[in-house]
C-alpha positions as CSV (number, residue, x, y, z in Angstrom):
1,X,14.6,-4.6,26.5
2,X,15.5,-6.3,29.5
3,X,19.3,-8.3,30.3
4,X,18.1,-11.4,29.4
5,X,16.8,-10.1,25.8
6,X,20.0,-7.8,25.3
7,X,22.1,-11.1,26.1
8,X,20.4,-13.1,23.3
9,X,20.9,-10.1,20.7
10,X,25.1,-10.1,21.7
11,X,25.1,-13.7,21.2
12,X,24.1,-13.5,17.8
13,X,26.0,-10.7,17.0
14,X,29.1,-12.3,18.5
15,X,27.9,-15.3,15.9
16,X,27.4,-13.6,13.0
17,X,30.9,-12.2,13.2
18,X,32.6,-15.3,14.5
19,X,31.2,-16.8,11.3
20,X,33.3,-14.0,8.9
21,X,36.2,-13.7,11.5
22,X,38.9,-16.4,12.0
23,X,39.3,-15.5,15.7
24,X,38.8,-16.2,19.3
25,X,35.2,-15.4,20.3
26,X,36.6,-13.7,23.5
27,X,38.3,-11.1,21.6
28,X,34.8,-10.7,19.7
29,X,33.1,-10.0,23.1
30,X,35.8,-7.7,24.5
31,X,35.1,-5.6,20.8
32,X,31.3,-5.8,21.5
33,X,32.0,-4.9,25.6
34,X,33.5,-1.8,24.1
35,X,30.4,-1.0,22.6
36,X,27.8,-1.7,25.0
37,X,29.9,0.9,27.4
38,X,29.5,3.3,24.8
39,X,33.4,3.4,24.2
40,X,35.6,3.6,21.6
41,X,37.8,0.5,20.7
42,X,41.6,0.3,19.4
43,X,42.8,-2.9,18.1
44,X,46.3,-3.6,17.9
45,X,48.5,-6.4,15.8
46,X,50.4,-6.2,13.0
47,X,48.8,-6.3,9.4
48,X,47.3,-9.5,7.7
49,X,45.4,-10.4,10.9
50,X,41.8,-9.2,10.4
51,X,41.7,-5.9,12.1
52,X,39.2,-4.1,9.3
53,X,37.7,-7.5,8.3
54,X,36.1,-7.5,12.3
55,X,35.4,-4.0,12.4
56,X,33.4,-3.1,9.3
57,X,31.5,-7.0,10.1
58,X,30.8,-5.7,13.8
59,X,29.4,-2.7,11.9
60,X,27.5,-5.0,9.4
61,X,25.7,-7.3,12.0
62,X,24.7,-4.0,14.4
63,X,22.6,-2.6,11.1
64,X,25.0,0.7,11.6
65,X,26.5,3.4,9.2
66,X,30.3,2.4,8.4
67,X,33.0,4.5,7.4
68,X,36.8,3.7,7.1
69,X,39.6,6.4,7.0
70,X,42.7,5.4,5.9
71,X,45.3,7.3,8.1
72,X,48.6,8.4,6.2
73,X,50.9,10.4,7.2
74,X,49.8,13.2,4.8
75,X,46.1,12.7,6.4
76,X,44.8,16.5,7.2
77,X,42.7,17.0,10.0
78,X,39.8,18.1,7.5
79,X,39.9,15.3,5.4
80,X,38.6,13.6,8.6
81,X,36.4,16.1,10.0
82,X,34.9,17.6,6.7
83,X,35.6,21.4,5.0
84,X,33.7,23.9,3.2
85,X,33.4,23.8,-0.3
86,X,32.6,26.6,-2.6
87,X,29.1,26.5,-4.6
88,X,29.5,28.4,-7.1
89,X,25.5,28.2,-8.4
90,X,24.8,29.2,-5.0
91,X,27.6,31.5,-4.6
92,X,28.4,30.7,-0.9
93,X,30.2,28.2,1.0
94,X,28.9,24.8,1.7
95,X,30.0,22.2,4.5
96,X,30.7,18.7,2.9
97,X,30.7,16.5,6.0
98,X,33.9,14.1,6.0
99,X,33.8,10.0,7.0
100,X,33.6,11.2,11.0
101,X,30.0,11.4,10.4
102,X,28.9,7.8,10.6
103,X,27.9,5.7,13.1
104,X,31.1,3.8,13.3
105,X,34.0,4.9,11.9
106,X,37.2,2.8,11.3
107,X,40.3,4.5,12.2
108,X,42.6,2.5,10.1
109,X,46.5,2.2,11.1
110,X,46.1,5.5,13.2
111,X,49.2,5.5,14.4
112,X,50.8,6.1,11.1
113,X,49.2,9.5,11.1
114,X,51.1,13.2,12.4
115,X,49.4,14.2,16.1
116,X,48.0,17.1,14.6
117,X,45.4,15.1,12.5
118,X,45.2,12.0,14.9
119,X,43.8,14.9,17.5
120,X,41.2,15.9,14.9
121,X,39.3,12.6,16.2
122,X,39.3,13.5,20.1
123,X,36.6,16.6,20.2
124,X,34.7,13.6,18.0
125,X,35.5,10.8,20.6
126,X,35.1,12.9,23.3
127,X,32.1,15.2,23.0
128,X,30.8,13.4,19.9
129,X,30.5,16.4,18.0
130,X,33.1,18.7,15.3
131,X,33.7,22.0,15.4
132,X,34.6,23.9,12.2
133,X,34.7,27.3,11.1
134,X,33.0,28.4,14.5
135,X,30.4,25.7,13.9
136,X,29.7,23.1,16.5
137,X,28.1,19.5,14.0
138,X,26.5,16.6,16.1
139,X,27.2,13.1,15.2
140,X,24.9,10.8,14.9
141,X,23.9,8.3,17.4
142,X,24.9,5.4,17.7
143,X,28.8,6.7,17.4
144,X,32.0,5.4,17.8
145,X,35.4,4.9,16.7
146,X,36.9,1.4,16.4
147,X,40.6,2.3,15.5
148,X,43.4,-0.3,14.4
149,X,47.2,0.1,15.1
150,X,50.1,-1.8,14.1
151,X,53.0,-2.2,16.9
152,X,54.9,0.7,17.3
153,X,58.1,-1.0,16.7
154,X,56.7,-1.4,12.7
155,X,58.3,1.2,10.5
156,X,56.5,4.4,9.9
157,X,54.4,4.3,13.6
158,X,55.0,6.1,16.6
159,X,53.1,5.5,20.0
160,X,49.5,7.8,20.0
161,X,49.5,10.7,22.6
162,X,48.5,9.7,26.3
163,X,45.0,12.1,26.1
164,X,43.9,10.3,22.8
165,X,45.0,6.7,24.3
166,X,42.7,7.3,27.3
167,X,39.9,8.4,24.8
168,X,39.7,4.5,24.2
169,X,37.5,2.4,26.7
170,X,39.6,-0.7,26.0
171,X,42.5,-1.9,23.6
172,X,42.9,-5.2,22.6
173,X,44.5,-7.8,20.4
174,X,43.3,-10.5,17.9
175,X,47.0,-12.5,17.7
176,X,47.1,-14.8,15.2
177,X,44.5,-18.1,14.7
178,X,45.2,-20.9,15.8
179,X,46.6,-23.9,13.0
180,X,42.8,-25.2,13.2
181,X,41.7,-21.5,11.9
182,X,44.4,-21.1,9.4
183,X,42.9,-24.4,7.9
184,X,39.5,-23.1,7.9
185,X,41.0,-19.8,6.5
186,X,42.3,-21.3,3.4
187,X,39.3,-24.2,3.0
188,X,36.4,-20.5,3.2
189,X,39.4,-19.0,0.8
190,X,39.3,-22.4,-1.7
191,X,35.8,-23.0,-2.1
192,X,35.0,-19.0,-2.2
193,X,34.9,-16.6,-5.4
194,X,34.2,-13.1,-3.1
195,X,37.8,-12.9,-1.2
196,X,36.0,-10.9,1.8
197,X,33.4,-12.8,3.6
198,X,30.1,-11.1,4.0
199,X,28.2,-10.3,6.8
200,X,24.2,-10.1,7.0
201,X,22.7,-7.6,9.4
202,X,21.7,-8.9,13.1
203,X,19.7,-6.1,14.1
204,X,19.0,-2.8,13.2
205,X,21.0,0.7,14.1
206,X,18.5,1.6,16.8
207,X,18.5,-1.4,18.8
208,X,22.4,-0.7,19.7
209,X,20.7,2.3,21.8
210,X,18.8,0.0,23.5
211,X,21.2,-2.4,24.9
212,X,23.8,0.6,26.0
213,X,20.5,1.5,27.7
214,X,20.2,-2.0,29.6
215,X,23.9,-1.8,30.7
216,X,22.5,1.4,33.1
217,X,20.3,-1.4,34.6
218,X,22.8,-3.7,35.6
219,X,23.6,-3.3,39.6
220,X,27.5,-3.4,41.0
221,X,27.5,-3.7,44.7
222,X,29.3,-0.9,47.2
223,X,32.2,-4.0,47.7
224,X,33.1,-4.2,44.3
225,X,33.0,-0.1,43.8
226,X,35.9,-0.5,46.8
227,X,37.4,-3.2,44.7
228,X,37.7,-1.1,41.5
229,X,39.1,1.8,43.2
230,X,41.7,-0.3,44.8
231,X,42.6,-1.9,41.9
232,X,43.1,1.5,40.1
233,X,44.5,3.4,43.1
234,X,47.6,-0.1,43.1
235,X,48.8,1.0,39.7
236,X,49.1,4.4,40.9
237,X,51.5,3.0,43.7
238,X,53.1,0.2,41.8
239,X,57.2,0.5,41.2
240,X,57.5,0.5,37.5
241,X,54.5,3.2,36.9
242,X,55.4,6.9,36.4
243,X,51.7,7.5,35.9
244,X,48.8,5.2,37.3
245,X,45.6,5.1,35.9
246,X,43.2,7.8,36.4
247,X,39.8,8.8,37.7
248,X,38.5,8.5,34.3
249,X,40.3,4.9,33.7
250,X,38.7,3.8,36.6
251,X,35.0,5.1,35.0
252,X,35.7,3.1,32.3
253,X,36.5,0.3,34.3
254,X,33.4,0.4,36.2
255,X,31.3,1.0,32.6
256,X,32.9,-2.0,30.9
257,X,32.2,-4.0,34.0
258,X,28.5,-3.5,33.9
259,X,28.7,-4.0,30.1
260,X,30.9,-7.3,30.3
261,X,27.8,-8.7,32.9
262,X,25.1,-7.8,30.2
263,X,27.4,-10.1,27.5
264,X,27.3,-12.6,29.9
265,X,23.4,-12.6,30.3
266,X,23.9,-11.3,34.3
267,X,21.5,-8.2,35.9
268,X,24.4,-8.0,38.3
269,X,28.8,-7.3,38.1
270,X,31.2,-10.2,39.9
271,X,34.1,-10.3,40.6
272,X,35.1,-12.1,37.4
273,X,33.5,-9.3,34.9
274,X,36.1,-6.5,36.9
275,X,38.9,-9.1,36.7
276,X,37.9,-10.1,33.3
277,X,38.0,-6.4,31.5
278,X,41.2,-4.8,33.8
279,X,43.6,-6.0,31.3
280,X,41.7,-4.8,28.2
281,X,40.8,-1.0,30.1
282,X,43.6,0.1,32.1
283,X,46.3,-1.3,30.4
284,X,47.0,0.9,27.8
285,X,46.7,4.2,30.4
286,X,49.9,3.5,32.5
287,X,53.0,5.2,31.9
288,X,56.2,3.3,32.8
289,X,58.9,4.8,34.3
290,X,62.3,4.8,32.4
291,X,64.0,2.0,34.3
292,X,61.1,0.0,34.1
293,X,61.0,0.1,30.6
294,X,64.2,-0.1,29.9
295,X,64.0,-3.6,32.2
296,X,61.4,-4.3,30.1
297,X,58.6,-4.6,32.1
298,X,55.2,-4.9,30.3
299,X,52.4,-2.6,31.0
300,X,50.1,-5.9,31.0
301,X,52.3,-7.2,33.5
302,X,52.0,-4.3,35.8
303,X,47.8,-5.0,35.9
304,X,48.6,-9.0,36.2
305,X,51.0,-8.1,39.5
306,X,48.0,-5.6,40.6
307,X,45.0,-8.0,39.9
308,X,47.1,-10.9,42.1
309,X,47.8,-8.6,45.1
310,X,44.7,-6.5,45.6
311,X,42.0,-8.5,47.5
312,X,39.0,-10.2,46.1
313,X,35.5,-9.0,47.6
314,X,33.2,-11.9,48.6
315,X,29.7,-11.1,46.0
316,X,27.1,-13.4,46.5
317,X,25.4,-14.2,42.9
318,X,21.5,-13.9,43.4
């Protein structure tokens, strides 16, 4: 599969789910860039605006294994990761593998879960792999985690640990539709007797393989490596940050850059794919110091300031 193939399958993807989800197609593609990078995905808005309808549709259209887990705050880390059970015909103990093992797993309202069992995902994000009893499972392939979050000024949610916030390639938001897509919400809802619209699927489970595959293709030019890191190394510098982003933020950058230019149809990372995914990657890895956030000051804000000052490299398109 070459760029140019790879770009025809996210279109129809993106379509396929655009035609289920009331929401902007840019938030679609951020979702899918996720992907692509081989990175895990947190969505965060508050309920009611489609968070599980896009994931298990994104699931749907990619021809992949779904499972959803519920988080509560009574969740226990082996309800996630799976337990032994006895057999008594057998007389021994058998493992009974939990929801992890799927090829996309929806982490639903994960910040309403203790630490203990939200840290029960990271070995999984991480390593993509659980370890019980001494025993070290594989997941399969194609994995990752698309969790959803509500604010954490909603009751019952607290903020998830730095470590398992950096496990995430990007974070991003739906917001609500716009009055158009309300309209169209209640005209699908009027004329429909299912109330969850159904998704038919685009490819099948191994072709997601191949197009992570094409994004190790795509070429980003020695300028633009210098622009990353000095995008990255600005946030480590900026006033209102107690903590920057790190090596690994900057990875990710540099991985959802090369995926953003396969969604675009491009063999080749611009300035615009960098600028484009910043937001969505190293937001959610800065720390603000205590006056800054007692000012206020948005972590968003922080990336806007950095992406304004740091200077633009001049990439000719070929």
């Amino acid at each position: 599969m070459n760029v140019r193939e790879a770009n025809d399958v996210c279109e129809s993807v993106v379509d396929a789910v655009h035609g289920a989800v009331i929401t902007d197609r840019a938030f679609l593609e951020t979702v899918l860039t996720g992907i692509l990078a081989e990175g895990h995905v947190l969505l965060e808005d508050v309920p009611g605006t489609g968070k599980t309808l896009t994931a298990n549709s994104l699931a749907t259209a990619l021809g992949l294994e779904f499972n959803r887990v519920q988080f509560t705050p009574d969740l226990l880390p082996a309800d996630v990761t799976g337990s032994h059970i006895y057999d008594e015909g057998e007389a021994s103990f058998e493992f009974r593998e939990g929801p992890i093992f799927a090829n996309v797993v929806l982490a639903d309202e994960i910040n309403r879960a203790p630490p203990k069992t939200q840290a029960a995902l990271l070995e999984a994000m991480e390593e993509k792999q659980v370890s019980t009893e001494g025993e070290t499972r594989p997941l399969p392939e194609p994995f990752f985690v698309i969790a959803t979050q509500n604010p954490v000024e909603q009751e019952g949610t607290f903020e998830l640990p730095e470590a398992q916030r950096d496990r995430f390639i990007v974070k991003t938001e739906m917001g609500y539709p716009d009055r158009d897509g309300e309209f169209e919400l209640l005209q699908r809802r009027a004329g429909r007797i299912e109330r969850t619209p159904s998704v038919e699927p685009v490819i099948e489970g191994e072709v997601v393989l191949d197009l992570q595959r094409v994004v190790e293709e795509v070429s980003v030019e020695d300028a633009l490596l210098e622009y990353m890191i000095d995008v990255c190394r600005a946030t480590r510098r900026h006033e209102a940050t107690a903590v920057g982003v790190s090596p690994r933020g900057l990875q990710r950058l540099f991985e959802a850059s090369r995926a953003h230019a396969v969604v675009r149809g491009r063999e080749f990372v611009v300035p615009e794919d960098v600028k484009r995914m910043a937001r969505p990657t190293l937001t959610h890895r800065l720390v603000l110091t205590t006056d800054a956030a007692v000012r206020g000051t948005e972590k968003a804000d922080v990336i806007s300031r950095v992406l304004e000052t740091t200077e633009v490299p001049a990439v000719v398109e070929s």
